[in-house]
N, CA, C and O of each residue as an XYZ file, in Angstrom:
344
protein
N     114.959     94.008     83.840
C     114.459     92.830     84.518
C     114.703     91.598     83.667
O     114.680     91.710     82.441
N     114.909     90.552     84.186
C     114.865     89.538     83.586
C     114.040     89.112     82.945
O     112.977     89.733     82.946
N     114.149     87.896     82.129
C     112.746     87.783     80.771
C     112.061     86.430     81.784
O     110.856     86.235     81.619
N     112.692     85.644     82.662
C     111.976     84.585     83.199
C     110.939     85.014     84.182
O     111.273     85.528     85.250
N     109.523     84.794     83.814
C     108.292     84.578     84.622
C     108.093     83.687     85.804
O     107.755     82.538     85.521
N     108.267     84.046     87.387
C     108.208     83.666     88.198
C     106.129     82.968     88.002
O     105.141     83.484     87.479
N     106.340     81.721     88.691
C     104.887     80.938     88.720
C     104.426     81.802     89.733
O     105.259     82.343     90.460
N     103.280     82.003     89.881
C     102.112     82.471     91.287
C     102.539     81.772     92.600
O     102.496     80.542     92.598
N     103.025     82.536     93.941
C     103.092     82.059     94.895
C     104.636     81.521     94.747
O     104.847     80.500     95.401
N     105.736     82.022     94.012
C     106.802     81.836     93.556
C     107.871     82.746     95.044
O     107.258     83.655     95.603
N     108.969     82.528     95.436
C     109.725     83.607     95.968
C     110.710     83.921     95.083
O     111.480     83.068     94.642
N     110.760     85.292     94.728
C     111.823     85.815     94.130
C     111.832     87.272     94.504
O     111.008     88.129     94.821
N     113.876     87.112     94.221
C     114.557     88.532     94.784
C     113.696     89.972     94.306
O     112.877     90.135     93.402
N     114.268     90.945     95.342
C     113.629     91.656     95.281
C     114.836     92.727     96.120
O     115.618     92.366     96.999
N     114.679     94.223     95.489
C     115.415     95.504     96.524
C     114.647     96.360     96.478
O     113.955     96.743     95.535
N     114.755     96.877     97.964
C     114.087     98.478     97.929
C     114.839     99.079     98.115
O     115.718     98.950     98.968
N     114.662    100.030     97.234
C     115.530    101.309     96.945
C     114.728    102.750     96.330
O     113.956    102.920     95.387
N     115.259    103.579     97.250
C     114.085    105.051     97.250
C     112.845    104.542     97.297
O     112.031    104.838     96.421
N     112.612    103.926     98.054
C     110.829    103.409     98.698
C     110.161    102.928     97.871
O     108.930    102.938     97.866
N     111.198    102.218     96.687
C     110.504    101.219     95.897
C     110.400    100.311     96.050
O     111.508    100.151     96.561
N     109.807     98.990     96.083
C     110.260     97.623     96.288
C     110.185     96.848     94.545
O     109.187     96.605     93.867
N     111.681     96.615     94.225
C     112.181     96.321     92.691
C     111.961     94.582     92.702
O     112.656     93.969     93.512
N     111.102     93.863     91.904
C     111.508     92.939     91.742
C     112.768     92.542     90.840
O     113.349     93.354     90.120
N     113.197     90.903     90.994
C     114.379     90.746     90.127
C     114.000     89.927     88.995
O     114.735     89.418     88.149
N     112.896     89.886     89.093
C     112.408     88.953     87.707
C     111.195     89.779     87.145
O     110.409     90.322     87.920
N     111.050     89.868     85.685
C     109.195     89.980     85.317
C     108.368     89.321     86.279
O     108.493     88.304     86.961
N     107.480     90.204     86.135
C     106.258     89.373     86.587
C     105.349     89.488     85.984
O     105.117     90.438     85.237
N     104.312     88.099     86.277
C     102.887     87.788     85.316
C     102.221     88.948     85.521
O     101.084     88.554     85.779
N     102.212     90.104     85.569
C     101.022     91.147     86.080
C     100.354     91.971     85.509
O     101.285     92.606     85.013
N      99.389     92.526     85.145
C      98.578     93.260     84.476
C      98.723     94.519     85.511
O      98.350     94.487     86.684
N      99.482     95.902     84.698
C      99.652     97.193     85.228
C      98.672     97.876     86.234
O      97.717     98.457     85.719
N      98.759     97.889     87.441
C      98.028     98.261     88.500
C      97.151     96.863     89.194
O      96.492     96.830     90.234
N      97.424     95.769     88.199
C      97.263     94.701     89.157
C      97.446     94.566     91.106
O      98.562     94.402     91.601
N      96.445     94.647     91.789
C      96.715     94.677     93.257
C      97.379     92.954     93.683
O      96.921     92.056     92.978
N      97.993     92.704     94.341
C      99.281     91.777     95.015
C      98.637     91.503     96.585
O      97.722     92.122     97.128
N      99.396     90.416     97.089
C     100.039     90.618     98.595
C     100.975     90.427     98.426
O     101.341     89.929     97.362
N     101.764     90.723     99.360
C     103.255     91.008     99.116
C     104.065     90.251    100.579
O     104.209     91.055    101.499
N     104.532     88.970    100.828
C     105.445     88.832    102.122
C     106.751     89.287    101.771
O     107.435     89.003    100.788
N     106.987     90.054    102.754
C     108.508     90.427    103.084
C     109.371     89.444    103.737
O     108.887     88.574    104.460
N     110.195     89.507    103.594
C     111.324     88.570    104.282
C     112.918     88.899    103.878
O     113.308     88.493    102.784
N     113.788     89.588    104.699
C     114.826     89.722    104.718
C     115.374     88.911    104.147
O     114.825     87.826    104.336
N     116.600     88.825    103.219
C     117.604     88.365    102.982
C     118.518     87.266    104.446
O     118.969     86.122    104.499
N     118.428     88.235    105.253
C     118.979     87.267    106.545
C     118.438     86.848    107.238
O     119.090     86.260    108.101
N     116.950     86.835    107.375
C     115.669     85.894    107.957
C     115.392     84.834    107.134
O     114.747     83.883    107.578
N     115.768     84.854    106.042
C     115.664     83.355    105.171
C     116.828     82.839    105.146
O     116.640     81.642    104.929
N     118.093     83.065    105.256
C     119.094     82.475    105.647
C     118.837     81.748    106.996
O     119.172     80.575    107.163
N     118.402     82.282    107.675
C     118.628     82.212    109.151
C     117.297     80.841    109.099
O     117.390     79.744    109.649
N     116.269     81.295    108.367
C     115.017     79.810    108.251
C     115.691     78.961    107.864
O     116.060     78.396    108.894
N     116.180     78.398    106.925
C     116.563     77.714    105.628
C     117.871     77.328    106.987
O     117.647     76.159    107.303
N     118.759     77.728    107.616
C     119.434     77.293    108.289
C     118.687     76.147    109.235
O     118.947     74.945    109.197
N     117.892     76.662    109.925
C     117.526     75.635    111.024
C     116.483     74.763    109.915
O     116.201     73.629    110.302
N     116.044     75.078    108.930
C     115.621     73.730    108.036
C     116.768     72.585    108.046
O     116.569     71.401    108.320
N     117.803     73.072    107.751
C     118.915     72.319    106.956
C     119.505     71.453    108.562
O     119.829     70.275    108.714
N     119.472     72.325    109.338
C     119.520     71.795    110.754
C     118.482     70.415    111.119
O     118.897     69.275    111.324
N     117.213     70.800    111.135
C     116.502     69.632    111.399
C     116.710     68.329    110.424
O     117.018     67.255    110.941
N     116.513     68.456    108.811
C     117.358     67.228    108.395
C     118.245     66.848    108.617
O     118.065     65.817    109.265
N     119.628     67.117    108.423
C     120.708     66.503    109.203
C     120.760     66.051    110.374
O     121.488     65.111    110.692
N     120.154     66.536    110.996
C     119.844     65.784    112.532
C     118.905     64.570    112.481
O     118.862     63.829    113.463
N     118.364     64.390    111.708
C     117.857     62.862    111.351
C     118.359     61.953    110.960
O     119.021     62.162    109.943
N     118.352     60.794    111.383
C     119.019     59.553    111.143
C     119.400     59.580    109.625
O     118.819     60.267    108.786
N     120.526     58.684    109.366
C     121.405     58.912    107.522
C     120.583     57.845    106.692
O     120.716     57.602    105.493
N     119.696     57.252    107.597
C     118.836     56.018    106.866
C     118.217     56.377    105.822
O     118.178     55.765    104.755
N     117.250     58.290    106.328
C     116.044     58.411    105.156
C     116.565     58.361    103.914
O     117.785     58.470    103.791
N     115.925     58.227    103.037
C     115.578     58.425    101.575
C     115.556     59.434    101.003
O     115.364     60.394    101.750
N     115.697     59.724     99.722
C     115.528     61.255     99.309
C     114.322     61.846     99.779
O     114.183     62.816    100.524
N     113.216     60.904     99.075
C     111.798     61.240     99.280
C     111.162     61.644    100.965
O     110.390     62.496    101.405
N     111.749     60.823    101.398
C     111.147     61.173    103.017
C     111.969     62.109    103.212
O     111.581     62.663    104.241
N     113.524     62.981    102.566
C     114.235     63.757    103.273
C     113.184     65.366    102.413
O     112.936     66.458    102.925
N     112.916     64.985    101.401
C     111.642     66.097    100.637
C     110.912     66.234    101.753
O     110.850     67.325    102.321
N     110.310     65.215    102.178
C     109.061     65.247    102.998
C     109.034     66.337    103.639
O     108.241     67.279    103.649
N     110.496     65.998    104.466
C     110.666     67.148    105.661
C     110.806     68.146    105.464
O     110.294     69.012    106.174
N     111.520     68.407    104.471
C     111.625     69.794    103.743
C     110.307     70.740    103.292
O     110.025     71.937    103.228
N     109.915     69.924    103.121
C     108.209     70.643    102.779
C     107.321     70.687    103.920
O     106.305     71.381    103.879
N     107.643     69.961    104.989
C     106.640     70.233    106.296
C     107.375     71.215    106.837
O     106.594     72.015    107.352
N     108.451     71.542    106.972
C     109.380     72.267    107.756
C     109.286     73.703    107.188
O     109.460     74.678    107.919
N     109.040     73.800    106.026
C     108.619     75.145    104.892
C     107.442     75.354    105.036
O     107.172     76.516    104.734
N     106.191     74.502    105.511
C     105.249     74.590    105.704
C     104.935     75.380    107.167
O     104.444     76.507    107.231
N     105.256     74.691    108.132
C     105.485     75.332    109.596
C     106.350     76.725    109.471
O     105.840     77.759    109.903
N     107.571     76.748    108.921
C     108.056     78.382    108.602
C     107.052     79.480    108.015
O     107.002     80.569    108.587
N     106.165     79.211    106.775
C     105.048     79.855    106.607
C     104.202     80.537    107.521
O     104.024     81.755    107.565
N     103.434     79.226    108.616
C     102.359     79.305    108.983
C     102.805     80.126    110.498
O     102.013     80.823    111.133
N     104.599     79.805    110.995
C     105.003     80.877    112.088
C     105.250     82.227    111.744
O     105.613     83.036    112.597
N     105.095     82.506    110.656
C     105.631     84.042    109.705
C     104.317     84.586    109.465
O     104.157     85.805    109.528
N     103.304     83.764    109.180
C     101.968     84.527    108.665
C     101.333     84.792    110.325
O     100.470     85.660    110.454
N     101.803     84.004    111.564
C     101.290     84.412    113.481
C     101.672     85.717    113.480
O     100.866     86.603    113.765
N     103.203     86.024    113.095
C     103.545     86.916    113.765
C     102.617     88.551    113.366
O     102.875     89.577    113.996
C-alpha cells in the first residue's frame, strides 16, 4: 500500500478481489476499527463527473474560477445526496 494517508471522508481507489475490498492507499485506522463504506464503480463516477463537467461548460464563458468551484461543489453535493436516496 502506499505510505500517503487519505483525510476522513476522502475518496480513494479501491479493488475487490476474492471478496476482499483492497484499498489503494493506507489508511488512518486502528485494526478492527468499524467504517462506512460507499461504493461506487469506477464507471458510475466517470459517468457523474461527466455530467458534472457537462453542467459547467454549459454555462456561460463569463464565470470566474471561483463561481466555476462553486458549481462544482453544489453539483458534488447533489451527486452525494442522489446516491445516499437510492
Amino acid at each position: 500500500m502506499a505510505s500517503t494517508v487519505p483525510a476522513c471522508g476522502d475518496v480513494i481507489p479501491a479493488v475487490f478481489e476474492d471478496g476482499v475490498l483492497k484499498p489503494g492507499k493506507a489508511l488512518p485506522l486502528k485494526n478492527r476499527e468499524h467504517v462506512h463504506i460507499a461504493v461506487l464503480p469506477k464507471a458510475g463516477w466517470a459517468q457523474a463527473l461527466g455530467a458534472l463537467l457537462r453542467r459547467v461548460h454549459a454555462r456561460p464563458s463569463a464565470l470566474r474560477p471561483r463561481q466555476i468551484e462553486d458549481e462544482i461543489r453544489l453539483a458534488s453535493r447533489e451527486a452525494r445526496r442522489s446516491r445516499r436516496r437510492r
